[in-house]
C-alpha positions in Angstrom: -1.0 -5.1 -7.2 -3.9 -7.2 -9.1 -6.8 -8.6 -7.6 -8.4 -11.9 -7.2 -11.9 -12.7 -6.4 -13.5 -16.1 -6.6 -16.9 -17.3 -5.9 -19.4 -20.3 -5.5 -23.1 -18.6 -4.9 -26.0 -20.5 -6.4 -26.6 -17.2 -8.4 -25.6 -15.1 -11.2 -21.7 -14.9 -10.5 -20.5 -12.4 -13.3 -21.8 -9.1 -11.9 -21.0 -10.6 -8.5 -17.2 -11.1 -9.8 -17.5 -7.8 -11.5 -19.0 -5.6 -8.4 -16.1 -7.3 -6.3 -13.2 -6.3 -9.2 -14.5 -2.3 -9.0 -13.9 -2.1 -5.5 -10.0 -4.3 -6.0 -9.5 -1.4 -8.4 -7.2 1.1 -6.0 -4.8 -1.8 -6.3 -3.8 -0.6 -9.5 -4.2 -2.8 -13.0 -4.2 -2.3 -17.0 -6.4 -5.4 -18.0 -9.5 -7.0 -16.1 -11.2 -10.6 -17.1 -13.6 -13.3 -15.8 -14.4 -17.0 -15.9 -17.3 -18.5 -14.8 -18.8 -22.1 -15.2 -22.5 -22.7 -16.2 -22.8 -24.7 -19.3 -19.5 -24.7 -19.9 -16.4 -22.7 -19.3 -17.2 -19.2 -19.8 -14.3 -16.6 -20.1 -14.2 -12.6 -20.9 -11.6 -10.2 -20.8 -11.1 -6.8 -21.5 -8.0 -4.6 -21.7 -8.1 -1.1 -19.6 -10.7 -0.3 -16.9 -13.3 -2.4 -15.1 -16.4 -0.5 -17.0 -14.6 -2.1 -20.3 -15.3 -5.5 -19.0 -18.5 -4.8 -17.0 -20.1 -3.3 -21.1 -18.3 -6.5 -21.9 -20.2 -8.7 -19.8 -23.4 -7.0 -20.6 -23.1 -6.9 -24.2 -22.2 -11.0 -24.6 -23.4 -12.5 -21.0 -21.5 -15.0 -19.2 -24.0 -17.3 -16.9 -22.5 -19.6 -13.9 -23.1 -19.7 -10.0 -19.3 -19.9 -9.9 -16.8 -18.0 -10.9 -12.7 -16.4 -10.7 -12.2 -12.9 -11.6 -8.5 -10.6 -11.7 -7.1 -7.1 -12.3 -4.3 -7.6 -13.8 -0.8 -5.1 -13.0 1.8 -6.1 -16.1 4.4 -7.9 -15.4 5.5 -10.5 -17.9 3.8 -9.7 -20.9 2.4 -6.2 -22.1 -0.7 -5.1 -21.2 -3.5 -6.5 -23.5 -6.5 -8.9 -23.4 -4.0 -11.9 -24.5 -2.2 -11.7 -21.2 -5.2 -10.7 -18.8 -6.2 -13.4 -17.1 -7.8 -15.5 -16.4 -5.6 -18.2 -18.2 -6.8 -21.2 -20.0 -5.5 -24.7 -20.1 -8.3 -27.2 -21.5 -11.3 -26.9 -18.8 -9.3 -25.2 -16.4 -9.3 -21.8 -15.5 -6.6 -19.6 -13.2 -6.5 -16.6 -11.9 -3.3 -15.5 -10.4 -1.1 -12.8 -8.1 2.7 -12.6 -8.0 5.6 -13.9 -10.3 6.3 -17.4 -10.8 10.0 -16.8 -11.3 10.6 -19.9 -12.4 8.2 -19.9 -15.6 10.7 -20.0 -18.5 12.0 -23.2 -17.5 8.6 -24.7 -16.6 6.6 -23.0 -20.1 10.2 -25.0 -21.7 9.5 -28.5 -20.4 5.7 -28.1 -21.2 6.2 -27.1 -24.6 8.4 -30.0 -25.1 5.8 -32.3 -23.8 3.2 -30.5 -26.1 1.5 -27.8 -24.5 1.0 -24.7 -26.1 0.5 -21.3 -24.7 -1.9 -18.4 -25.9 -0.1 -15.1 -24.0 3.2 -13.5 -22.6 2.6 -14.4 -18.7 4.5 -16.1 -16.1 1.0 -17.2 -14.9 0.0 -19.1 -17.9 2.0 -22.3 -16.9 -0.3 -22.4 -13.8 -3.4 -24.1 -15.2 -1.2 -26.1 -17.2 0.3 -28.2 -14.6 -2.8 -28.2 -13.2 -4.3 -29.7 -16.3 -1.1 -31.7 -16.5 -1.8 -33.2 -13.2 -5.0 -34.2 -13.6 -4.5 -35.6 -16.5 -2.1 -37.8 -14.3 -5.2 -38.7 -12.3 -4.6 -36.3 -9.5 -7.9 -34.9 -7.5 -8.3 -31.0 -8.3 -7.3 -30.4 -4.9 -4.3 -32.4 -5.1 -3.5 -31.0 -8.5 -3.2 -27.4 -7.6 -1.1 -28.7 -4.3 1.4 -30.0 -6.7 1.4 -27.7 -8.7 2.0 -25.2 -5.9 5.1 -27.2 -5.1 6.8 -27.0 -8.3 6.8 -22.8 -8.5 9.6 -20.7 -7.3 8.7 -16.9 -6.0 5.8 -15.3 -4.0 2.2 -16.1 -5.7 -1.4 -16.9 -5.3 -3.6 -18.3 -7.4 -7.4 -19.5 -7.5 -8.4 -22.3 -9.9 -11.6 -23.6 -11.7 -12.0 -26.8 -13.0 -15.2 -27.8 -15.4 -15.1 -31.3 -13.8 -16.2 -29.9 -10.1 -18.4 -27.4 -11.1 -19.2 -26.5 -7.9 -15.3 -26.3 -6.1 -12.5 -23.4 -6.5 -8.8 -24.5 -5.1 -6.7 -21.3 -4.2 -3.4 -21.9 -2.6 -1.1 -18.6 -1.0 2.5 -18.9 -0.9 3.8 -15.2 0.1 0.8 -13.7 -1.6 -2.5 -12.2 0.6 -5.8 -14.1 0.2 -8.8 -13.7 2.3 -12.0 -16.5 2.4 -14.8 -15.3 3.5 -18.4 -17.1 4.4 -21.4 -16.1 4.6 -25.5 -16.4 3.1 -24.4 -15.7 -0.5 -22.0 -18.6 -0.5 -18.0 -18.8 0.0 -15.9 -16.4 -1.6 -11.8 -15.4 -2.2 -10.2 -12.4 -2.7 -7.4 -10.5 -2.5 -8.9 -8.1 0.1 -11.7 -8.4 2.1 -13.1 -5.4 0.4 -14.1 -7.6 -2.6 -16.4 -8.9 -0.3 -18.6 -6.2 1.0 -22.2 -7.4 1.0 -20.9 -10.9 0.5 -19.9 -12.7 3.1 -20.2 -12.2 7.4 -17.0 -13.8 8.6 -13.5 -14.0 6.6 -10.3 -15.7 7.5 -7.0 -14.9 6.3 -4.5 -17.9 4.1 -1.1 -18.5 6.1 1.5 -19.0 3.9 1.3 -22.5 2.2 -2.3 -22.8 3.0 -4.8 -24.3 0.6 -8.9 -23.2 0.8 -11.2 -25.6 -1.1 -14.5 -23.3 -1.5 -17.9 -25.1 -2.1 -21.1 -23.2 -1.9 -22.0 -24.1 1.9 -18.3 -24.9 2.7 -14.7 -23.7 3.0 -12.0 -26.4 4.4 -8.3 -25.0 5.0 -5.4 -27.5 4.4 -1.5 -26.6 5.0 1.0 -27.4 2.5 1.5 -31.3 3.4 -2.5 -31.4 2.6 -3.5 -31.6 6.5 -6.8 -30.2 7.5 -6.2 -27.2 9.8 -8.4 -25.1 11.8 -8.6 -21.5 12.4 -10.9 -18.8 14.3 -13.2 -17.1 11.8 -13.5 -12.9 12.3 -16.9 -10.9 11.7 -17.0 -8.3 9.1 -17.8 -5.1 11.1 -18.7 -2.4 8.4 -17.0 0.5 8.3 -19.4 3.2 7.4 -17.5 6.2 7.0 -14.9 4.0 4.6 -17.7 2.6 2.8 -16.1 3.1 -1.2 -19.9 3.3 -2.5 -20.0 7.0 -3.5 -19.0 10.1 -2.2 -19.6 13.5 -2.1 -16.0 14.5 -2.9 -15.0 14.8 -6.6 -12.5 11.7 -5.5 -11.7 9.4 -3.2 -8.1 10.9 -2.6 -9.2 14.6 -1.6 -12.1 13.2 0.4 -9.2 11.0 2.5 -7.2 14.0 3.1 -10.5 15.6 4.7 -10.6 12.3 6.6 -7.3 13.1 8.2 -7.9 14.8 11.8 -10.8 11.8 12.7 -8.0 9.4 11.5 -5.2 10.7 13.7 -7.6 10.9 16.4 -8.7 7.7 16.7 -5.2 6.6 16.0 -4.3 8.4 19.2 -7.3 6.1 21.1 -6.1 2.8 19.6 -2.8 3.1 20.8 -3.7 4.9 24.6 -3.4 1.5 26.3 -1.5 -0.8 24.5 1.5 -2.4 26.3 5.1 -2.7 25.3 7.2 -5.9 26.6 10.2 -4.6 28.2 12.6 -5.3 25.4 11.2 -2.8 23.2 11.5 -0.5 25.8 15.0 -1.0 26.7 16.3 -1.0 23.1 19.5 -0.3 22.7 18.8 0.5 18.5 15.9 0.7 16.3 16.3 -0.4 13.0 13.7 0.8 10.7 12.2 -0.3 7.0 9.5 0.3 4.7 9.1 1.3 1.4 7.6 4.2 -0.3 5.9 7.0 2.0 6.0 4.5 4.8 9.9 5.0 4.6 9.7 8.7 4.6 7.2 8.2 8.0 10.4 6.6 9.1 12.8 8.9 8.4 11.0 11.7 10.0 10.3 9.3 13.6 14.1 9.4 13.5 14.4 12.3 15.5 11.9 11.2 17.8 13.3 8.7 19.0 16.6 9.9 19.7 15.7 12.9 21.1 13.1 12.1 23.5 14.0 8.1 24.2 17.5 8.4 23.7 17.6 5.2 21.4 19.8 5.1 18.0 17.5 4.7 15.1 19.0 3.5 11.4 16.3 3.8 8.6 16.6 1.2 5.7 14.9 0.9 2.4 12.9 -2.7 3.0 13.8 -3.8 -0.3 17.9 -3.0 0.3 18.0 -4.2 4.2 18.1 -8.1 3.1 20.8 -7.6 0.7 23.7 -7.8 3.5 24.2 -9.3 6.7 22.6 -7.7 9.5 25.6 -6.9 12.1 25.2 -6.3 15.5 22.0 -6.3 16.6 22.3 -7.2 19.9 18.8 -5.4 21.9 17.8 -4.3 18.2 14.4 -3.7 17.6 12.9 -3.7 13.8 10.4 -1.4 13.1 8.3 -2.4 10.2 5.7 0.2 8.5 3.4 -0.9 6.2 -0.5 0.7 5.2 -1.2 -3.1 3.6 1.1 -4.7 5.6 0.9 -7.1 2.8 4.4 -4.9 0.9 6.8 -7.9 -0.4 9.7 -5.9 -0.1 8.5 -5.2 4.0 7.5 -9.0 4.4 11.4 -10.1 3.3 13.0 -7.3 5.5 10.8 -8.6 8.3 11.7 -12.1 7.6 15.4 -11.1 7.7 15.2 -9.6 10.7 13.9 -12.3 12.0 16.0 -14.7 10.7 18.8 -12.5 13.0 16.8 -13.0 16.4 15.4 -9.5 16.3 12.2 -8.7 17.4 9.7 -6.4 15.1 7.1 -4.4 15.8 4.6 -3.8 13.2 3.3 -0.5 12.5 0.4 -1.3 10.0 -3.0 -0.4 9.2 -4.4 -3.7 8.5 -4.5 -5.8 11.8 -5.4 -8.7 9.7 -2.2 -8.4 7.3 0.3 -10.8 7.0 2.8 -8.1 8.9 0.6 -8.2 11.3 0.6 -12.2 12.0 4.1 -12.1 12.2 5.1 -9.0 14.3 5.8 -9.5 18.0 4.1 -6.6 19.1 1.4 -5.1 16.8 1.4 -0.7 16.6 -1.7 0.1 14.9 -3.0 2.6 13.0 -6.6 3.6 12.7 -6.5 5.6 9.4 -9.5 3.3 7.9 -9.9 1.9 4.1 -7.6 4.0 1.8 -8.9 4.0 -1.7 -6.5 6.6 -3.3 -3.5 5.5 -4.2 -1.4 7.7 -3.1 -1.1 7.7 0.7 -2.1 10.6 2.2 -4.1 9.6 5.8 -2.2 6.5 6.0 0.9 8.4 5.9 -0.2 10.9 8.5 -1.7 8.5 10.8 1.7 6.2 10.6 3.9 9.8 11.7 1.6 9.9 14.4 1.8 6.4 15.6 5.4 6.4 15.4 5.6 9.5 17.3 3.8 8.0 19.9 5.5 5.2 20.2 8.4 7.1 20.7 6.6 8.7 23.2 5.7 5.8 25.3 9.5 4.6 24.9 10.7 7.5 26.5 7.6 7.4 29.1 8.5 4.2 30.2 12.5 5.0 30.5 11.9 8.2 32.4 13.6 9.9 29.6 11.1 13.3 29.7 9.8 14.7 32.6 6.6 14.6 33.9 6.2 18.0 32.8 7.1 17.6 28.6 5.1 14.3 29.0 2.2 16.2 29.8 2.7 18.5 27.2 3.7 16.5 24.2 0.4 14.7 25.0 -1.4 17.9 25.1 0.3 18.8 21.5 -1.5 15.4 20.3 -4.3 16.1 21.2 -4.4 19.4 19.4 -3.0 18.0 16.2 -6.0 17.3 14.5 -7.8 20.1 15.2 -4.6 22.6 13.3 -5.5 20.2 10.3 -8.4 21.4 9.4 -6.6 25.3 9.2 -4.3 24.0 6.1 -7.4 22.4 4.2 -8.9 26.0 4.5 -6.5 27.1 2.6 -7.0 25.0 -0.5 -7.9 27.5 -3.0 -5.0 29.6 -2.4 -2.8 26.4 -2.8 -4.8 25.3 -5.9 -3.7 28.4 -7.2 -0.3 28.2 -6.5 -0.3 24.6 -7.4 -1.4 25.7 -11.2 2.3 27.5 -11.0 4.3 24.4 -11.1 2.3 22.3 -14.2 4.2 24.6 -16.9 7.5 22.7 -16.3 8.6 19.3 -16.5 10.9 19.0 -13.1 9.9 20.2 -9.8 12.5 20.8 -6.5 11.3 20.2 -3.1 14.2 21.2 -0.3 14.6 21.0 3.4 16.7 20.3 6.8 16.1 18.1 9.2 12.8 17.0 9.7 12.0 18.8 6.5 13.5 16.9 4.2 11.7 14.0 5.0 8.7 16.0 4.4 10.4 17.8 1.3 11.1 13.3 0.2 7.0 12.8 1.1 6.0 15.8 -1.0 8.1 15.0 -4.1 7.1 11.1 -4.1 3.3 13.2 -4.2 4.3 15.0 -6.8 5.2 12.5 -9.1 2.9 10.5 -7.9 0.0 12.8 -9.2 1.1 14.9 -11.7 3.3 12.0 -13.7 5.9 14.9 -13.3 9.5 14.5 -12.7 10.0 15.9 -8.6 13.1 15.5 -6.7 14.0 16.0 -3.0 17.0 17.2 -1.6 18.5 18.5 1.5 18.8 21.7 1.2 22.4 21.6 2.6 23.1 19.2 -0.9 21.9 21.8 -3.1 25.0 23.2 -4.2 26.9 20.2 -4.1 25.2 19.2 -7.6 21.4 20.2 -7.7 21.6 23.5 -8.5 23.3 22.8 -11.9 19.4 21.9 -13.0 18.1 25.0 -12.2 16.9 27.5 -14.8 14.6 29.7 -15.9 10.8 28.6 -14.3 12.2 25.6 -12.8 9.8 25.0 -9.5 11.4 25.1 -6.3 9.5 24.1 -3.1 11.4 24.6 0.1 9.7 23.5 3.3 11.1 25.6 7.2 10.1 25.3 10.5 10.7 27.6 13.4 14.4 26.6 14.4 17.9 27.3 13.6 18.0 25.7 10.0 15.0 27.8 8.7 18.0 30.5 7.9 19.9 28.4 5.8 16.9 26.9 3.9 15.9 30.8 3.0 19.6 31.3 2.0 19.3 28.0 -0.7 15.6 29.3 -1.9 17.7 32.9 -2.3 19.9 30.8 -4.4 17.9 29.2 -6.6 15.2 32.5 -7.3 18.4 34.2 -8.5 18.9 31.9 -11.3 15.7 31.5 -12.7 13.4 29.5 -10.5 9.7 29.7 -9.6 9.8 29.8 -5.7 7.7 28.2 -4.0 7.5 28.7 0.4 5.8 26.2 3.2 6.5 27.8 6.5 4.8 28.4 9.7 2.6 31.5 10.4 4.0 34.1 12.9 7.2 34.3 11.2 8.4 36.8 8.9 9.0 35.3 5.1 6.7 37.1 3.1 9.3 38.1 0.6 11.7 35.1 0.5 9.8 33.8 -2.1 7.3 34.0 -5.4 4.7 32.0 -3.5 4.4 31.3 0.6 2.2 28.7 2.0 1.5 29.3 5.6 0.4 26.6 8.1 -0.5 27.0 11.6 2.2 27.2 14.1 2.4 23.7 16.4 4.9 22.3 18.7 8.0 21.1 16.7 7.5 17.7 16.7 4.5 18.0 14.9 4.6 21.0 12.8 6.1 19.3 9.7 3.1 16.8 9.6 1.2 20.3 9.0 3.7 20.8 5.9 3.1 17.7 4.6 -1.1 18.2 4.6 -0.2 21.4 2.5 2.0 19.8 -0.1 -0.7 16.7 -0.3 -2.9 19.3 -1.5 0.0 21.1 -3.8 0.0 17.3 -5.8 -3.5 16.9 -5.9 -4.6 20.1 -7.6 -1.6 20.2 -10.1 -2.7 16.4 -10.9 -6.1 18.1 -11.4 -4.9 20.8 -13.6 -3.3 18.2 -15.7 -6.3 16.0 -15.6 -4.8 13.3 -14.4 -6.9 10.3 -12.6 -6.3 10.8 -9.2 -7.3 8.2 -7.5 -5.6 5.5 -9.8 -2.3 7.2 -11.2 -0.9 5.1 -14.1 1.6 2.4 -13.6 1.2 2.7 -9.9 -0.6 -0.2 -7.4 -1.9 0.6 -3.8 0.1 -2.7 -2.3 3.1 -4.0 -3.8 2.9 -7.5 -3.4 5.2 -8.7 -5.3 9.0 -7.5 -5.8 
């Protein structure tokens, strides 16, 4: 959710800041502005997209070697150019990330002392301290510090003062910000995307750090205003995640394509890496996340109880630190996060450790914040994901959880040498059975134009399958901005099926075991009243006529045969969003890391 990037170059900053804000735009954001100091404060904002403000900036030009620049995701306020940012107080300039959730008694006691306010935001009171402190006879530096220390939540700001043209301030407190150095200057953002081309080394903010950027310079202070030092990491491009043009129609569908190199090298990054014996001999795994990552989760359930014989409870991140954590004596947390920047995963995690447990981080961002704080770090290799909507991130975290679970039981002597050998034969096939479902996308795009005449959509399984039937609803409504709804199958007729009528979509997703029986028996169910059926199964079995539609994905072991399901029903979402005409990449209201809660 928004972006921050900041700058101090020498050169002309405002394309710079604007170049940095198209590639911060998978975040998600309604509203997109910059500052930048040359003679004088310069500020322009635009409501909607980036190419709003870019024909802003070229129509009226805004010249400075320095500058702050935001995408702004609404919060407090509406969207509109009043409340982008950045926000104004006198000569100083503020861009921010997160909630200050103690704004309406702080925008209270400065309006009392005078200050007035031009928008809606929690973030305008920022540069008003700032300006407050100052004024006060503060240093800039020592300004934005105490003005750090007076806000309540999870934030991040960069700040711009016309006094010391040449200086930004940005302090992180729960919020992601990445420095970065390099020939064109020292830059600030809130991913090191931003700074492709910019800078050759970057450094990640620790919670209550401060950064003072100059144009040769970056010092790093913590929150009691003590110089610290950190190693700085080299920006290795990545090539094939390189957001500069595709050959794709969008980013989304070309990530999907991207999906059997990403589990493979998934399956290479996680080959050798240890596990400290009390992960091993867990007694439980508790497991959070939010979003698709918690639907990754609830489908590694089974695998780790029946191949490493460990009891495995899956939480909601954002409920898990809303009671006490009982018993968790050898309990292991499990934390999955694409950003690994997730508020909601960052409080679970610090709950969990606030209990004694030790986490392991399953994250696709070895930089992230998640990351830093995990005791053992479970990568996964699925590369820069533009799209919103997870689709190789969520893929590539099945797969790492499954083999994690597979190392588990390796290292217990839980499976035999024999199924050892051949789950890691099944692995290795995985990504080459991907490719099969992908060939089939015209056939599903025509399908898919089956389910856009309705305004609700059903997706049903068992077992396994209804975490997959869970990850291809949250698509759904994702993409389409359609209502979608999973249920176990085994639920439908305790309630669910009271909603069905006449060309209602129902998608029903079976494997090749004992509950593919009962699923055929609910799809029955549902075609007899009305519905527009809608079949995922396996080839080699016989279902031809259980429903209006069939999907048929290549057979695999059963461990992985529902990731299979899942590839179809990415492309089911996609190509009713594009018979809608819906932006794909970028659905509305939606942001590709929640940072704030």
């Amino acid at each position: 959710m928004c972006g921050i990037i900041g700058g101090v170059n020498g050169n002309d900053m405002a394309h710079a800041l604007v170049d940095g804000l198209r590639r911060l735009e998978y975040r998600g954001y309604d509203s997109a502005g910059l500052a930048v100091l040359g003679d004088g404060l310069t500020v322009r904002k635009a409501n909607g997209p980036v190419d709003a403000l870019a024909l802003l900036v070229r129509e009226h030009p805004a010249r400075g070697s320095i500058g702050i620049a935001h995408t702004r995701w609404a919060t407090h306020g509406k969207p509109s150019r009043r409340n982008a940012h950045p926000h104004i107080s006198g000569t100083v300039a503020v861009v921010h990330n997160g909630i200050v959730e103690n704004h309406a008694a702080l925008r209270a006691r400065l309006k009392d002392l005078g200050h007035s306010f031009a928008s809606e935001t929690d973030s305008e009171v920022i540069p008003h301290l700032i300006s407050r402190a100052l004024d006060a006879g503060a240093g800039f530096a020592e300004a934005c510090r105490q003005t750090a220390a007076q806000l309540e939540g999870r934030f991040a700001f960069v700040a711009m003062w016309a006094d010391e043209p040449g200086t930004l301030v940005a302090i992180q407190a729960g919020g992601a910000l990445v420095v970065g150095r390099g020939l064109h200057g020292s830059w600030i953002a809130s991913d090191d995307i931003a700074l492709t081309g910019k800078v050759t080394q970057t450094v990640a903010l620790e919670d209550g750090e401060m950064a003072v950027l100059g144009r040769g310079t970056v010092d790093l202070f913590d929150a009691s205003g003590v110089e610290v030092s950190r190693p700085w990491q080299q920006i290795v491009p990545d090539e094939e995640n390189d957001t500069d043009g595709t050959d794709w129609p969008t980013h989304t569908r070309r990530e999907m394509s991207q999906q059997p190199a990403a589990i493979a090298r998934t399956l290479v990054a996680l080959a050798n890496r240890d596990l400290p014996e009390s992960v091993v001999n867990a007694r439980r795994i508790l497991i959070a996340a939010c979003g698709s990552s918690y639907y990754a989760g609830l489908l590694a359930r089974s695998w780790f109880e029946r191949f490493a014989g460990i009891r495995v409870d899956v939480e909601i991140a954002s409920e898990l630190p809303s009671r006490p954590l009982l018993d968790v004596s050898r309990t292991v947390g499990v934390l999955i996060s694409q950003s690994g920047e997730t508020a909601d995963t960052m409080a679970a995690a610090e709950a969990m450790k606030a209990a004694g447990m030790q986490t392991v981080a399953v994250v696709n961002v070895q930089r992230s914040r998640l990351a830093r704080s995990a005791d053992v770090v479970w990568p996964t290799a699925a590369g820069r994901e533009v799209g919103v909507a997870a689709t190789k991130t969520f893929t590539t975290q099945c797969i790492a959880l499954m083999a994690l679970a597979h190392r588990i039981a390796s290292l217990r002597g839980s499976v035999g040498l024999d199924l050892e050998d051949s789950l890691r034969g099944e692995f290795e096939r995985l990504p080459a059975l991907i490719p099969a479902v992908l060939e089939q996308e015209a056939d599903i795009a025509r399908i898919a134009r089956e389910t856009t005449s309705h305004h609700s959509c059903i997706f049903l399984g068992r077992g396994n399958d209804f975490a997959v039937a869970a990850e291809g609803a949250l698509k759904f409504k994702e993409l389409t901005y359609l209502h979608a709804e999973a249920y176990a199958a085994g639920e439908l007729k305790h309630g669910p099926i009271a909603v069905v009528e006449d060309g209602l979509p129902v998608v029903a997703c079976i494997g090749k075991d004992h509950l593919a029986e009962k699923t055929l028996s609910n799809l029955a169910e549902v075609k007899a009243r009305g519905a527009v059926t809608i079949l995922v199964a396996e080839e080699g079995t016989d279902h031809q006529d259980a429903a209006d539609f069939v999907i048929t994905v290549p057979s695999a072991a059963p461990m992985l045969a529902p990731l299979l399901r899942v590839v179809a029903l990415q492309l089911l979402a996609y190509h009713a969003a594009v018979a809608l005409d819906r932006n794909v990449d970028r659905p509305r209201n939606l942001a590709k890391s929640v940072t704030v809660e």
